[in-house]
matplotlib code that plots the C-alpha trace (Angstrom):
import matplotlib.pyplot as plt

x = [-20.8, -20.5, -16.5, -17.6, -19.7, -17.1, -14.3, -16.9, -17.5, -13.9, -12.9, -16.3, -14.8, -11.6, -12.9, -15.2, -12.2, -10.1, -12.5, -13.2, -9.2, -9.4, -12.3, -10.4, -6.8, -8.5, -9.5, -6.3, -4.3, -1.3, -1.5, 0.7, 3.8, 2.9, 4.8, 6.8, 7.9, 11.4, 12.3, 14.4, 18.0, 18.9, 17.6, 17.5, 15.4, 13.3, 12.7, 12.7, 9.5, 7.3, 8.5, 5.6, 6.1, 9.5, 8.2, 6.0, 8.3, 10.7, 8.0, 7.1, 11.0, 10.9, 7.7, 8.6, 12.3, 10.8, 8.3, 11.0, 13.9, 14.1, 12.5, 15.7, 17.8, 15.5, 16.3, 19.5, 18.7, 16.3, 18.8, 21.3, 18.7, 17.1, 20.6, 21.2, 17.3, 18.3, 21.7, 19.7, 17.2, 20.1, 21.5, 18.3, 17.6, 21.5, 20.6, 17.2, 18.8, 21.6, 18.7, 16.4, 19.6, 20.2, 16.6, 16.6, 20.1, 18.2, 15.5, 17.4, 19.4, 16.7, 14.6, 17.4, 18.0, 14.0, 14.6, 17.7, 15.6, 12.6, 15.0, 16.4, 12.8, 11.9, 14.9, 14.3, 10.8, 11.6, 13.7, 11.6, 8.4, 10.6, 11.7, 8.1, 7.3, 10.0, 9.5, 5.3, 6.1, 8.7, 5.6, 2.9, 4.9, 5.6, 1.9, 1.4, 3.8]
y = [26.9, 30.7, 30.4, 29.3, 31.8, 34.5, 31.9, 31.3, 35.3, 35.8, 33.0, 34.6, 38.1, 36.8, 34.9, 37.6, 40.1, 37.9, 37.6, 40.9, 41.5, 39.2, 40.8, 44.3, 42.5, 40.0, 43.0, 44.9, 41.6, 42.6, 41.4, 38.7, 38.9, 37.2, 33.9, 36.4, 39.2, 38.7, 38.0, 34.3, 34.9, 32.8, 29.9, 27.2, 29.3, 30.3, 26.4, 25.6, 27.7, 26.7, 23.3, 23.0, 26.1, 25.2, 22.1, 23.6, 26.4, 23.6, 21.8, 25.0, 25.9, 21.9, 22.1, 26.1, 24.4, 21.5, 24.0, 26.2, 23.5, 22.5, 19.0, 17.6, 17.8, 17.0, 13.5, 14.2, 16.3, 13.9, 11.1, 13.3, 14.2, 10.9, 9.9, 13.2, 12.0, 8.9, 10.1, 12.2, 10.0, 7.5, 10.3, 10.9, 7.5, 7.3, 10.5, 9.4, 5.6, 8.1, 10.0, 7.1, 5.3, 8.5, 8.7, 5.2, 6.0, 9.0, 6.3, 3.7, 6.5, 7.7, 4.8, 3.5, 6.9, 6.7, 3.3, 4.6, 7.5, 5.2, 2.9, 5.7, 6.6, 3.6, 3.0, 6.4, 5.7, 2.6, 3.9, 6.8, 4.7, 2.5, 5.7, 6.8, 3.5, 3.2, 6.8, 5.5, 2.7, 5.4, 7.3, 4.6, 3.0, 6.5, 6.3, 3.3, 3.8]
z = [157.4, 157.7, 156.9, 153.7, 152.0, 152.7, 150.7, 147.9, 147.8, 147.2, 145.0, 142.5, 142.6, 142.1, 138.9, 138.1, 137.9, 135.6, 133.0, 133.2, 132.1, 129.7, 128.1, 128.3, 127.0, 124.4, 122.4, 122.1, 121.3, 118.8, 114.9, 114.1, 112.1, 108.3, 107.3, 104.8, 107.5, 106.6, 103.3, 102.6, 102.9, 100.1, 97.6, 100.0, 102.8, 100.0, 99.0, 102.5, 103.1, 99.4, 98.5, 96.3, 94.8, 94.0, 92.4, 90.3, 89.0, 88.3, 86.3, 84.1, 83.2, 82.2, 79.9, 78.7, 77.8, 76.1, 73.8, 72.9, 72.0, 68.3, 67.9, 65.6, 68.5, 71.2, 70.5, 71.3, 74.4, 75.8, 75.6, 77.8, 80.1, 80.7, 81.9, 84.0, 85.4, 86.3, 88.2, 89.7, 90.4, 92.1, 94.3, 95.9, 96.6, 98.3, 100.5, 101.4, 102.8, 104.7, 106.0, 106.8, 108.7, 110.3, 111.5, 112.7, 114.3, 116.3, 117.2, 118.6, 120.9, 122.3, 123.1, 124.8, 126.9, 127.6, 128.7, 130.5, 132.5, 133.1, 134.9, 136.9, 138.0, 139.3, 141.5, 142.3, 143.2, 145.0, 147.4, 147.9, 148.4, 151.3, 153.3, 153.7, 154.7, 157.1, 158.4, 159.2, 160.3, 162.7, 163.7, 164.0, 166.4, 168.5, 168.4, 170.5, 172.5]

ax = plt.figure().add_subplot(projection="3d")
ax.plot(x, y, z, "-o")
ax.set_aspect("equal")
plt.show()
């Protein structure tokens, strides 16, 4: 019992002495850099980092267009971009099925690689688990001897 204490005395000062370091290094812990350190290289980076933002300046150019343009030709205008709307609108849609059949894509490849390495494992683990049995079985029967 006496090789104890001396164990349980060091492991306490050994405790005792890290928190003591982290006391002394939690308080002179450097600032972190701000989200706008470095400013975006170009438009995309910049939309990239405030998609919202982006949305909402596109929606005020929209409604500051739609005050300042004449009202006789608005007609006109709206007709145009209703249909540049709708192109838009059926471009989007294409990208997101190419990105949605990409995703699935990335999916499928790596469930079949997880299913790949699981496989691996347990043959792995198989024949690892009958050499140790083979190697007590070995040593049991040293024993009786």
């Amino acid at each position: 019992m006496s090789s104890v204490d001396p164990r349980q005395d060091r492991i306490a000062a050994k405790i005792a002495a890290s928190q003591d370091r982290l006391d002394r290094s939690s308080g002179t812990r450097p600032a972190l850099p701000a989200k706008d350190a470095y400013p975006p290289e170009n438009y995309r980076s910049l939309i990239a980092e405030y998609p919202w933002l982006a949305v909402a300046a596109g929606l005020g150019v929209g409604l500051l267009a739609g005050a300042i343009a004449p009202k006789k030709t608005s007609s006109r205008f709206g007709k145009r971009a209703l249909s540049f709307v709708i192109a838009a609108g059926e471009i989007g849609m294409a990208l997101s099925k190419q990105a949605g059949e990409r995703a699935s894509e990335a999916g499928r490849e790596g469930l079949a690689l997880a299913r790949e390495g699981t496989s691996q494992a347990r043959s792995t683990a198989r024949s690892a688990s009958a050499s140790v049995a083979r190697e007590a079985i070995r040593l049991v029967a040293r024993v009786r001897k």
